[in-house]
C-alpha positions as CSV (number, residue, x, y, z in Angstrom):
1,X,76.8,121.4,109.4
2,X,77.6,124.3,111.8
3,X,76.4,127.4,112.3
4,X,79.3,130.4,113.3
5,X,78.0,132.7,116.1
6,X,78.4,136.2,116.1
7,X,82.6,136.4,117.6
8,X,83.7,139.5,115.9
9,X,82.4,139.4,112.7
10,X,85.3,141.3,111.1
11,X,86.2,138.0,109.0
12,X,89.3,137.7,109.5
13,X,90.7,134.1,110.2
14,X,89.9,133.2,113.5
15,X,88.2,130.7,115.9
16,X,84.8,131.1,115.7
17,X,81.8,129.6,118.0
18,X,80.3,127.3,116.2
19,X,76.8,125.5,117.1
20,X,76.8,121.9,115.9
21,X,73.4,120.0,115.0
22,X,73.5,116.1,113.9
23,X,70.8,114.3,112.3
24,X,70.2,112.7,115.3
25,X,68.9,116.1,117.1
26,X,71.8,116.4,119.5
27,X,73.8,119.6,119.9
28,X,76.4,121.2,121.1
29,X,78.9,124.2,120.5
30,X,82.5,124.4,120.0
31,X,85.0,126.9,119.0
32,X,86.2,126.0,115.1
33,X,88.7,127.1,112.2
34,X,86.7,129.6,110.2
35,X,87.7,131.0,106.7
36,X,88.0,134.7,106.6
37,X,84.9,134.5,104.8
38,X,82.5,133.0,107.0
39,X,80.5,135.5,109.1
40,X,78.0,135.2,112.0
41,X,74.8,133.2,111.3
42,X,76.5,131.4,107.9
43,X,76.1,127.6,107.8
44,X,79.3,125.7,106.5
45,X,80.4,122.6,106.1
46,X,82.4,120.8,109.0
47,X,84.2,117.5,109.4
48,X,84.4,115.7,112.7
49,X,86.0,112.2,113.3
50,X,83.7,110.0,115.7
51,X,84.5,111.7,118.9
52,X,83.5,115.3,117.7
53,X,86.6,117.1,117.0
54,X,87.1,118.6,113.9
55,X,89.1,117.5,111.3
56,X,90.1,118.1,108.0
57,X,87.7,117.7,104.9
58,X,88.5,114.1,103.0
59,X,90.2,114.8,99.9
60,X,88.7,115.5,96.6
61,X,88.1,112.5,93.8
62,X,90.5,114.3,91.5
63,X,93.3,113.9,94.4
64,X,92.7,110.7,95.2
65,X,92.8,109.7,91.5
66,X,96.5,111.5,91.2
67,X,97.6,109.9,94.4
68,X,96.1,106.5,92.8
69,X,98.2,107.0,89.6
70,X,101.1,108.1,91.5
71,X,101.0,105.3,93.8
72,X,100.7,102.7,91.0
73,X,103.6,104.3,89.0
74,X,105.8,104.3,91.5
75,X,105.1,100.6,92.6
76,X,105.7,99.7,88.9
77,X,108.7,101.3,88.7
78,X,109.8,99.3,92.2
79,X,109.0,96.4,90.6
80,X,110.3,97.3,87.5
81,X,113.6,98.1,89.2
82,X,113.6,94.7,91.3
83,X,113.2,92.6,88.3
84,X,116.8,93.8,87.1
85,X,118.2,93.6,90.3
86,X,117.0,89.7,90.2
87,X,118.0,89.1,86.6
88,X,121.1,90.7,87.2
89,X,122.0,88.4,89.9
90,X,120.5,85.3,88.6
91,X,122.8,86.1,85.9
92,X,125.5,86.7,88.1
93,X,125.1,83.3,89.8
94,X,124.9,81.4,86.2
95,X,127.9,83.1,85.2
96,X,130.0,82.0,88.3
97,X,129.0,78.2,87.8
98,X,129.7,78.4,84.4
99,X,132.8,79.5,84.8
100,X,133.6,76.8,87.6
101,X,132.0,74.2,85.4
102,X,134.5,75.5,82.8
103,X,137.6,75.7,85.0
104,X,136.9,71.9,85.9
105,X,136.6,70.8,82.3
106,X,139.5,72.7,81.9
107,X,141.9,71.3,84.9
108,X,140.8,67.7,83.3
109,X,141.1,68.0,79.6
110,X,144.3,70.5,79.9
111,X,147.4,68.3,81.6
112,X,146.7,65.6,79.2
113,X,146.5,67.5,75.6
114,X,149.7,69.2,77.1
115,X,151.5,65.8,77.7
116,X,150.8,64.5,74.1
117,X,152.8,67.6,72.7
């Protein structure tokens, strides 16, 4: 949590002075992001990655559970899609031998049924 310093106070969106306190007791100020709402002396909310910098807020449960969905759609679609592309030339392959297993047959039984006519 951070407390914005008095920089203006006109709350428009701007970078305030903030004055950070962990739960550890250290401290330390830094200029921030603030919303055009926050004013001198209000405590809000700010994330920091493990070197202090601000970053932005982790997203909501309701966005990760649309990104979840999303993400499992699409990758059953992919696979969906990759399945026919298998089939299709597994297929593909069966067809051609058949068709050469055929042409052999064919080459063999063919001279000799046209001789006896």
């Amino acid at each position: 949590m951070t407390d914005i310093g008095d920089s203006g106070g006109s709350g428009a969106p701007a970078r305030r002075l903030s004055r950070r306190h962990w739960l550890a007791g250290v401290r330390g100020n830094r200029l921030v992001g603030a919303n055009s709402g926050a004013l001198a002396g209000m405590v809000i909310p700010i994330w920091m990655d493990g070197a202090g910098r601000p970053v932005d807020p982790p997203v909501s449960s309701g966005a990760a559970i649309a990104m979840g969905v999303r993400i499992s759609i699409g990758t059953w679609h992919g696979a969906g899609v990759l399945l026919l592309i298998l089939l299709k030339a597994g297929g593909t392959a069966l067809d051609r031998r058949r068709r050469a297993e055929w042409d052999r047959e064919w080459q063999r039984v063919a001279p000799s049924r046209l001789r006896q006519q």
